[in-house]
C-alpha positions in Angstrom: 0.0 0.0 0.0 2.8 2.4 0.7 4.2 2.2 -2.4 1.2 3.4 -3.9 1.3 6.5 -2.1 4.5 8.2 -3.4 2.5 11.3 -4.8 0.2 13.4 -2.0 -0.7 15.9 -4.8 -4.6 16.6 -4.3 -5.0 15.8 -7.8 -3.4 12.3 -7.0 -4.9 11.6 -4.4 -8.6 12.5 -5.6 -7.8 10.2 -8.7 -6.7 7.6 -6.3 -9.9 7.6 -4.2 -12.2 7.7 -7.5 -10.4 4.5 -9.2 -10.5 2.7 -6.1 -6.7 2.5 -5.6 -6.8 4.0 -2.0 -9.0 4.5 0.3 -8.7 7.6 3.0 -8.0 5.3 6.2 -4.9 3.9 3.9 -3.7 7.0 3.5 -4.2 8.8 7.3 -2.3 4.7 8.3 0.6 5.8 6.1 0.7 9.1 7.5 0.5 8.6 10.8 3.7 5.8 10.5 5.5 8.6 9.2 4.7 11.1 11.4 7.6 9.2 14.0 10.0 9.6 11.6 13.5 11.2 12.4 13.3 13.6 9.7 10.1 15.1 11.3 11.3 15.7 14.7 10.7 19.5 15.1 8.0 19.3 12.4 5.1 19.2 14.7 4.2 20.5 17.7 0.7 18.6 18.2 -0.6 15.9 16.2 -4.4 14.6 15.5 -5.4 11.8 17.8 -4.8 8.6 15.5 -8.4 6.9 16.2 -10.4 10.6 15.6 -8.4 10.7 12.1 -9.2 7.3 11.3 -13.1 7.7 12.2 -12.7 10.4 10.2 -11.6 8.5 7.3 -13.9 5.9 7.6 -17.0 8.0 7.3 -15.6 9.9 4.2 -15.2 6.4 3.3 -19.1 6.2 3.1 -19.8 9.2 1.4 -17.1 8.2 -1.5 -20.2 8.7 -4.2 -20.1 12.7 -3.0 -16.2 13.2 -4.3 -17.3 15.2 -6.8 -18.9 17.5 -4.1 -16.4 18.0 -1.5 -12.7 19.2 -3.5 -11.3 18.7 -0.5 -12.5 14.9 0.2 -9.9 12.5 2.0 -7.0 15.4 1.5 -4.5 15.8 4.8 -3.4 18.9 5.9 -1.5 20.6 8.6 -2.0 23.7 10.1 0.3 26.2 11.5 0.5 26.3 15.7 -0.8 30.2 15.3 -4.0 29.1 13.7 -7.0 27.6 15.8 -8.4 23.7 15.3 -11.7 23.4 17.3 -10.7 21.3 20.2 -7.0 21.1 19.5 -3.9 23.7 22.0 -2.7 26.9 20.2 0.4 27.6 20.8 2.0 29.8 18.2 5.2 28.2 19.4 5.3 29.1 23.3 3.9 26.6 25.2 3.1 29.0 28.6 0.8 30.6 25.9 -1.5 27.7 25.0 -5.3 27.5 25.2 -7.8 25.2 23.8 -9.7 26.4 20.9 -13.2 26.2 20.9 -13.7 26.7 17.3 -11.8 26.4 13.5 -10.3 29.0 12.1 -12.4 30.0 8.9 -9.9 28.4 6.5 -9.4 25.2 8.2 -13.0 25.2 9.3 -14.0 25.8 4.8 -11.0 22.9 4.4 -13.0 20.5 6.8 -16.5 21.0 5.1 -14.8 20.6 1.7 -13.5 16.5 3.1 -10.0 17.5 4.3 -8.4 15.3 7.1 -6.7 17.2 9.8 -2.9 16.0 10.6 -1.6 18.4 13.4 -0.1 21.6 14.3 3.2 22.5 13.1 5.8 24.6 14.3 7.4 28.0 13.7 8.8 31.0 14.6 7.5 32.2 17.7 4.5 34.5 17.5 5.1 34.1 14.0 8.3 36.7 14.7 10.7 35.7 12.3 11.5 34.1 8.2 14.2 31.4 9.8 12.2 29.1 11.5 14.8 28.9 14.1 13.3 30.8 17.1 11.0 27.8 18.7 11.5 26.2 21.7 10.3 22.9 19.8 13.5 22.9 17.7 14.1 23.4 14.5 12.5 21.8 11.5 15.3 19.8 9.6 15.1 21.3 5.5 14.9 18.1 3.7 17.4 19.0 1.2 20.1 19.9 3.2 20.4 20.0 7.0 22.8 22.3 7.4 20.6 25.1 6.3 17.2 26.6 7.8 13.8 25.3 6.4 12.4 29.1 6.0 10.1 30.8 8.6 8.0 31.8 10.4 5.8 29.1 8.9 9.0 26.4 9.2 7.3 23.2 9.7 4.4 23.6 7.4 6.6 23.6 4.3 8.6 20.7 5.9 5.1 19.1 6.4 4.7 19.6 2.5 8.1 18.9 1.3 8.6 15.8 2.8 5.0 14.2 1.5 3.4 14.0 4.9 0.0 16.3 4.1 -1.5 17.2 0.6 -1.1 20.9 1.8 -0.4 23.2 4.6 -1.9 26.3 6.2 0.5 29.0 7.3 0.4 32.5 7.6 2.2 35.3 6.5 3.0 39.1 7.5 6.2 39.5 5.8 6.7 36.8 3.9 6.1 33.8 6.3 4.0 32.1 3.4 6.5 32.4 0.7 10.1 32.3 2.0 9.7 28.5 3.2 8.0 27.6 -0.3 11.4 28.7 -1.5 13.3 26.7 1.1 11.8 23.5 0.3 11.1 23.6 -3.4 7.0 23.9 -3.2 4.5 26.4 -4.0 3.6 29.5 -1.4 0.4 31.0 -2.0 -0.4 34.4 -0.4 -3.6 35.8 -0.8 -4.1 39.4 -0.9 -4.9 40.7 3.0 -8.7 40.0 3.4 -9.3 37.5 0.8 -9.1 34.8 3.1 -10.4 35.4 6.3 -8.1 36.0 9.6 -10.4 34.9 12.1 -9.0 32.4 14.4 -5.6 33.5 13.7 -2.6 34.5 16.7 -2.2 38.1 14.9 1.6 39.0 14.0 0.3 42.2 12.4 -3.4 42.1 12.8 -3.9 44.7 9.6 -1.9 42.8 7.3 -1.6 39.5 8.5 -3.1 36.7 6.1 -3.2 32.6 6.3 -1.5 30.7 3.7 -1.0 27.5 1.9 2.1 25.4 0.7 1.2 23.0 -2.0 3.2 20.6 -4.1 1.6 21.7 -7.0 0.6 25.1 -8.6 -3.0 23.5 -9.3 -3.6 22.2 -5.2 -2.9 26.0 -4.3 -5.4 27.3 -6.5 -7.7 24.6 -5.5 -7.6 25.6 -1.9 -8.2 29.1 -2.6 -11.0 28.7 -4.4 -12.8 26.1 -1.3 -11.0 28.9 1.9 -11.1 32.3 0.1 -13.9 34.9 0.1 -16.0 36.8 2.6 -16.2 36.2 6.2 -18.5 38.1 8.7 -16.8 37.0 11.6 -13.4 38.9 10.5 -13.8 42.7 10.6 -10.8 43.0 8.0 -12.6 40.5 5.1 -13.4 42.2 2.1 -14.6 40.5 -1.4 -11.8 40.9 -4.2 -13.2 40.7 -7.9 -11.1 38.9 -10.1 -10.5 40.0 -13.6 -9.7 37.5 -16.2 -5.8 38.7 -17.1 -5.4 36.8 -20.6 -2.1 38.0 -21.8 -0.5 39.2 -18.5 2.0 41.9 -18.6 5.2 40.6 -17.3 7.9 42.7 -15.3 11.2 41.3 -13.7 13.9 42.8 -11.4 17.2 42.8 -13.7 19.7 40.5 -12.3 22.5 43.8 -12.1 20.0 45.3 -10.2 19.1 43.0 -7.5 21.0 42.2 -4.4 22.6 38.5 -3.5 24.3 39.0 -0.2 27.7 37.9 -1.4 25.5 34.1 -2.8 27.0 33.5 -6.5 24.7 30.0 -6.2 21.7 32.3 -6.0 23.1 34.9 -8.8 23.5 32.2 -10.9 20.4 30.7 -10.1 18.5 34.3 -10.6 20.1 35.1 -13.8 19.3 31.6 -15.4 15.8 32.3 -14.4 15.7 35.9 -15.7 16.8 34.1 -19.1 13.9 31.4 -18.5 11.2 33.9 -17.9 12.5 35.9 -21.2 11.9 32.4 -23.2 8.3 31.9 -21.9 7.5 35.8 -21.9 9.5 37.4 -25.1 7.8 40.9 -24.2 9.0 40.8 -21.1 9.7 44.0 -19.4 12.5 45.2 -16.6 11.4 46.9 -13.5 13.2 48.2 -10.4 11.8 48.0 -6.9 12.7 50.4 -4.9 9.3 52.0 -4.5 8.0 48.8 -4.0 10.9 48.6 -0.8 10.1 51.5 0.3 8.2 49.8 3.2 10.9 47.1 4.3 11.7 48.7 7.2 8.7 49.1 8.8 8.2 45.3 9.4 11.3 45.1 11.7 12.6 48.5 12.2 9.5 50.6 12.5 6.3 51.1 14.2 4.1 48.5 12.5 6.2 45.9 15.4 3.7 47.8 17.9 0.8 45.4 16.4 3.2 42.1 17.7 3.2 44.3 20.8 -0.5 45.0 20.8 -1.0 41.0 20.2 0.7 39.6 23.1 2.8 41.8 24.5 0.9 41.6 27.7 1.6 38.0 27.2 5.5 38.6 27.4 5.0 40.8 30.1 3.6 38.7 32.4 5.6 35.3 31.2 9.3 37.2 29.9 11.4 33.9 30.7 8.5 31.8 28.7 9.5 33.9 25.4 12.6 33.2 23.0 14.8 36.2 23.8 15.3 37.4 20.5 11.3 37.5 20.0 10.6 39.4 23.2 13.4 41.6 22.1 11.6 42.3 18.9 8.2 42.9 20.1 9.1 44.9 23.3 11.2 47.2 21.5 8.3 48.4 19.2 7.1 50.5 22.8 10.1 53.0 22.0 7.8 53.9 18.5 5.3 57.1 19.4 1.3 57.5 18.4 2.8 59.9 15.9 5.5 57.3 13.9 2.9 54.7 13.4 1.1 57.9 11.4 4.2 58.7 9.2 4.5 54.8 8.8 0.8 55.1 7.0 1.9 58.0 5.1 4.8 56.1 3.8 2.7 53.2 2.6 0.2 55.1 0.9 3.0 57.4 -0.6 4.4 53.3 -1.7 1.4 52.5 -2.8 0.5 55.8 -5.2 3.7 55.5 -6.6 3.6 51.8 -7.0 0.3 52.4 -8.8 2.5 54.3 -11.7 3.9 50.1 -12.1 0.8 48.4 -12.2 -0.8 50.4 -14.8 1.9 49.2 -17.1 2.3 45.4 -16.0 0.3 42.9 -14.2 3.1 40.8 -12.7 6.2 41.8 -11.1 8.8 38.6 -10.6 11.8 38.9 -7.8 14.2 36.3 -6.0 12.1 34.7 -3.6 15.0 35.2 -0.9 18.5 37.0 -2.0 20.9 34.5 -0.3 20.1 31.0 1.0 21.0 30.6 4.8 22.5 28.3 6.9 21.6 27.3 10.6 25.1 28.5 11.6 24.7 31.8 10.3 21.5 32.3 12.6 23.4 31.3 15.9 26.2 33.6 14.6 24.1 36.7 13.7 20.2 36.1 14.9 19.0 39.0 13.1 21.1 39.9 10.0 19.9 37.3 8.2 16.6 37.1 9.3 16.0 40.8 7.4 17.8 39.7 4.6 15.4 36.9 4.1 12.7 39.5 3.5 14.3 42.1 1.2 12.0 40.9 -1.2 8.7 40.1 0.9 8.2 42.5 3.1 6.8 44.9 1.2 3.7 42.6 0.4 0.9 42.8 2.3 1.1 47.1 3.2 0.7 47.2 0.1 -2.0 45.2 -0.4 -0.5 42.6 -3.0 -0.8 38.5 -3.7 2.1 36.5 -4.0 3.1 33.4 -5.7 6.4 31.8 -4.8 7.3 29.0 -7.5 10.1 27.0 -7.3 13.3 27.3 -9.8 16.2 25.1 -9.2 18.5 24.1 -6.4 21.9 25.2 -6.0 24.7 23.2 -6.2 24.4 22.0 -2.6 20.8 20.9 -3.5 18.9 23.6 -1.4 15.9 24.8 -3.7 15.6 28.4 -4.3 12.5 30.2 -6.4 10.7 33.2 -7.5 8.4 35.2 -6.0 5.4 36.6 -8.4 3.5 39.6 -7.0 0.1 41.0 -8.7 -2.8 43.1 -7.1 -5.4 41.2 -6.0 -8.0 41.6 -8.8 -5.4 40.3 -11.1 -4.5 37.1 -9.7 -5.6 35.1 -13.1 -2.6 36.7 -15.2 -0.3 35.9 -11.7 -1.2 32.3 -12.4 -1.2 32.4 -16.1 2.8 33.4 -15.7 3.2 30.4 -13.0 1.5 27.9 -15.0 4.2 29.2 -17.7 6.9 28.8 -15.6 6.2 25.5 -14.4 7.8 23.7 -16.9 11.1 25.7 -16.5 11.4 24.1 -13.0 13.9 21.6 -12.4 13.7 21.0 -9.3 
């Protein structure tokens, strides 16, 4: 039966279940044998009792005639330890913080109705403060590629959770590039939504304004499959909004010139970068350039400016009360926000609506913007050495993202010669997600990873 199961696409696995091949309960049995494995120590932080899943799978078992209803039928997931599970602890990676949740989050509780089986929480950066996946007291999440370098954070062990074949696909969340820079690290897909297309509620806000949930897929196809069943309206979230969608047939295409963009001293990722600049110029031949500097404009105020007051505003009180119970480097970050007056976080919204009006002077000429996904690829010794240098560096070109309102794509490329993945990051505005894709799905068969 295992042998059968060396493909946890959603596609896959939904042909699987319609042929006959497998049944859910044979797949949650292969799961949960994996789940001791030593390559997913520091994966998980809680995982689904083994008899609930299996119940589980045995009554989708007896509804196999609705497949065709439910998108979602017989597909495990994991979910990231700052998002709630009805019943199940969040921790968001600080066990003095837990509590019980008494309901789903609105993705996860959309992925259950759809037929998805829950797998457990996975871990991350604490209080989602962080794009290493280093700052837990759970561990660190081994990359699967290479374990002398980090998996990608904050949401660490949900693209571990992906990458190594465990779940189908992955919630996680993003603030400044949580949902993309671990796509990178492990060779999958990140999908970001635009801030309020999905809804936030049942989330451990980062950045409550900006935050959004996420998903890491295998394929570009399960991403776009989970935003259609998660995405869209929610009462219960004061910050969901409905985004129209044009249809972008013939999107135009904008890339960051290799001369122009910054590796950090990493020839593997120059390399990397420039053969992909080439690759996109092959499937787009009209092709434009584009620098970013308006676009980083923002970058600073996700670490260095007042927008860390909303971590503060989060659990601050939290840290306060339990400051020995916090990784220092976290409770650093988030008390040091309280030097940051009433009147900076005002100039920080000037500056992102200055961003965004001159950012709008881009987007009436192209519909897609492609970057690096990261700028240098970083190893676990270089985060002991310096706990913050390359932390920032990991967002140079994420953190801009969500201030200014945009949806991401992060596709994998190639690896590097030590067999890390890298990839790009593709950035639209919300309403033009379909041309976003259109360039992914275009780029998919320039992958060799």
């Amino acid at each position: 039966m295992t042998s059968l199961i060396n493909d946890m696409s959603i596609g896959a696995l939904r042909r699987a279940y319609q042929s006959g091949a497998l049944t859910p309960a044979e797949v949650i049995k292969h799961i949960l044998s994996r789940l001791g494995d030593a390559a997913q120590k520091s994966v998980w932080i809680s995982t689904v009792e083994a008899e609930k899943a299996l119940s589980l799978a045995d009554a989708l078992a007896r509804m196999s005639g609705r497949i065709d209803e439910l998108p979602l039928y017989g597909i495990p997931f994991s979910v990231k330890d700052n998002i709630d599970v009805a019943g199940e602890e969040t921790t968001a990676a600080c066990p003095a913080f837990a509590y019980r949740a008494g309901k789903s989050a609105t993705v996860v509780d959309r992925a259950l109705k759809a037929g998805a089986i829950y797998i457990g929480k996975t871990n991350l950066d604490q209080f989602a403060t962080g794009l290493v996946g280093v700052r837990s007291p759970y561990g660190v999440p081994k990359n699967p590629f290479h374990p002398d370098y980090i998996p990608g954070g904050s949401s660490a062990g949900a693209g571990v959770s992906v990458s190594s074949g465990v779940v189908s696909f992955a919630f996680g969340t993003d603030t400044g590039g949580s949902g993309r820079i671990p796509a990178s690290y492990n060779g999958i897909y990140g999908f970001k939504p635009a801030p309020g297309a999905w809804s936030r509620s049942g989330l451990v806000f980062a950045c409550r304004s900006f935050d959004t949930p996420t998903v890491f897929t295998g394929t570009l196809e399960d991403a776009l499959l989970v935003d259609s069943v998660v995405g869209g309206l929610d009462e219960t979230d004061a910050f969901s909004r409905h985004v129209p969608r044009l249809d972008v047939t013939s999107p135009r295409v904008a890339m960051l010139p290799p001369g122009e963009a910054e590796f950090f001293g990493d020839g593997n990722v120059a390399a990397l970068y420039s053969a992909a600049y080439e690759a996109v110029g092959a499937a787009f031949p009209k092709m434009t350039t584009s620098t970013i500097e308006a676009f980083q404009a923002v970058n600073d105020l996700m670490f260095f400016g007042p927008f860390l007051a909303e971590r503060d505003v989060s659990v601050g009180a939290f840290i306060d009360a339990h400051p020995e119970d916090c990784h220092p480097v976290v409770r650093s970050l988030i008390q040091s926000s309280r030097k940051f007056t009433a009147a900076d976080c005002y100039r920080a919204q000037y500056q992102v609506a200055e961003a965004t009006r001159e950012t709008a002077k881009f987007w009436e000429n192209h519909d897609v913007l492609i970057t690096p996904a990261v700028g240098a690829l970083v190893t676990l010794r270089e985060c002991e050495d310096d706990p913050l240098g390359p932390n920032f560096r990991n967002g140079t070109y994420t953190n801009f993202a969500n201030p200014l309102g945009l949806a991401a794509i992060t596709v994998p490329f190639q690896k590097t010669r030590a067999g890390v993945p890298w990839g790009l990051t593709l950035y639209s505005l919300p309403e033009r997600l379909s041309g976003m894709t259109r360039v992914a799905e275009g780029l998919a068969g320039q992958s060799q990873t």
